[in-house]
N, C-alpha and C positions, 0 to 999 in steps of 0.2 A: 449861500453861494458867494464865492468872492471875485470880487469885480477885475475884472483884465489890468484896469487902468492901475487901482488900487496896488492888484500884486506887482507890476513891473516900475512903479515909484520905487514901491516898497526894497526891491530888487536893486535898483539902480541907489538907494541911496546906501546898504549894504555893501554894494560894491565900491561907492564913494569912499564910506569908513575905511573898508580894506585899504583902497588904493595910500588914503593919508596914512594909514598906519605900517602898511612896509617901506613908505616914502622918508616917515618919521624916523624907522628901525634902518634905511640904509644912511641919513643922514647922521644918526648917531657911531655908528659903524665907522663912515670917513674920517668922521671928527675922534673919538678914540683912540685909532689907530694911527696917525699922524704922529703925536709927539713919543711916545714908547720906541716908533720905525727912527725919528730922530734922534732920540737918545743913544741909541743902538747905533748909530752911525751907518745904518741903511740907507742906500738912494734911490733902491728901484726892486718894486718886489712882481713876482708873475705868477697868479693861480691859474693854472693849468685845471679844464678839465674838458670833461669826453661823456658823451652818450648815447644810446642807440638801443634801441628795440626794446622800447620803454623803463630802461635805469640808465642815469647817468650820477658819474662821481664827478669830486675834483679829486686829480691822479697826485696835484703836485705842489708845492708851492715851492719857490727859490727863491734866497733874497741876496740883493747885490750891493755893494760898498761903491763910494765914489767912484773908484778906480776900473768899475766892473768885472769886478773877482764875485766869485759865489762866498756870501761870505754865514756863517751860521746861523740858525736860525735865535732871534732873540727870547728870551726865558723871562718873560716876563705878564702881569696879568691886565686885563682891562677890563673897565665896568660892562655888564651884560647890559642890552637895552632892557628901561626899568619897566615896559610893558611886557617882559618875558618872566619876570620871576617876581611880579609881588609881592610873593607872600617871600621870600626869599630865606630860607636858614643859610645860620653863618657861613661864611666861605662860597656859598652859592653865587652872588651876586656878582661874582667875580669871573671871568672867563682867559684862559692862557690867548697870548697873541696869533696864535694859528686858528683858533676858536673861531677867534673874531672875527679874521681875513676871509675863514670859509663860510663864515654866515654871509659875511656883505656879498660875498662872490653869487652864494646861491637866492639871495634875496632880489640881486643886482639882473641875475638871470629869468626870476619868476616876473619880475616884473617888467623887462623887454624886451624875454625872448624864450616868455609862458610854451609849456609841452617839448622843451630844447632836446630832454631825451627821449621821445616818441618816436618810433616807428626808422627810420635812419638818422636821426639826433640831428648833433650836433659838438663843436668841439671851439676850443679858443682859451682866451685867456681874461682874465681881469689885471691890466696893469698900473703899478700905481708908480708917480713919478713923486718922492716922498717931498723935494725939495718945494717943488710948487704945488706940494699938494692936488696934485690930478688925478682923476682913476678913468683909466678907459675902458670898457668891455669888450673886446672884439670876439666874434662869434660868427664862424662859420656857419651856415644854418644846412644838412646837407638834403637833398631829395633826388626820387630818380622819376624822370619825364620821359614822356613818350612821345612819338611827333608819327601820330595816326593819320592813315589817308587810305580813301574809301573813291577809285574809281569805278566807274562805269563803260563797258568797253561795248 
């Protein structure tokens, strides 16, 4: 039989490993993505996405130039994080820049703002401000409430 204590260490330090390892996979992400957006003369990218009733996508990504024109998307590749493809055959290891943006986006979401497309979702964007390097996630969370009352007459 196995002891309470034993399984919820056991539990919590699995969830430990987890937590470092998508914290690991979005820092790699940031860092990647940054000089390819610069080379490209990008200054502000937005992934758009949306979910509800237990699937959610990203709908969209846009990327903007100084000036704030939409300007195209860059064609370019960037290293996968190397805890995803180990064992990795040629050309694998490598992932297009859109790849990349929507992993960090949906990594960025698992970890906070886990179940986003449950039951009435949620919707927002991940923005990156390329110049300083910033990424924001803003994320709507949506729910419907009730405001019950139980008189006695």
């Amino acid at each position: 039989m196995t002891d309470i204590q034993t399984t919820m260490r056991d539990f919590a330090a699995r969830q430990a490993e987890r937590e470092a390892h998508v914290l690991a996979r979005i820092a790699h992400y940031k860092q990647a993505v940054i000089a390819p957006l610069r080379a490209a003369g990008i200054a502000r990218v937005e992934v758009r996405f949306e979910g509800y009733g237990d699937s959610g996508a990203i709908e969209d990504c846009t990327f903007y130039d100084a000036t704030g024109a939409i300007a195209d998307e860059p064609e370019v590749l960037v290293d996968r994080h190397d805890q995803e493809a180990p064992k990795a055959e040629e050309g694998e290891a490598m992932q297009t820049l859109r790849e990349a943006l929507d992993s960090l986006t949906y990594l960025a979401l698992e970890r906070h703002h886990p179940g986003w497309e449950i039951n009435d979702g949620a919707a927002g964007e991940l923005v990156i401000d390329v110049a300083s390097a910033t990424f924001t996630l803003e994320c709507q969370l949506r729910y419907v409430a009730t405001d019950d009352h139980s008189t006695g007459l």
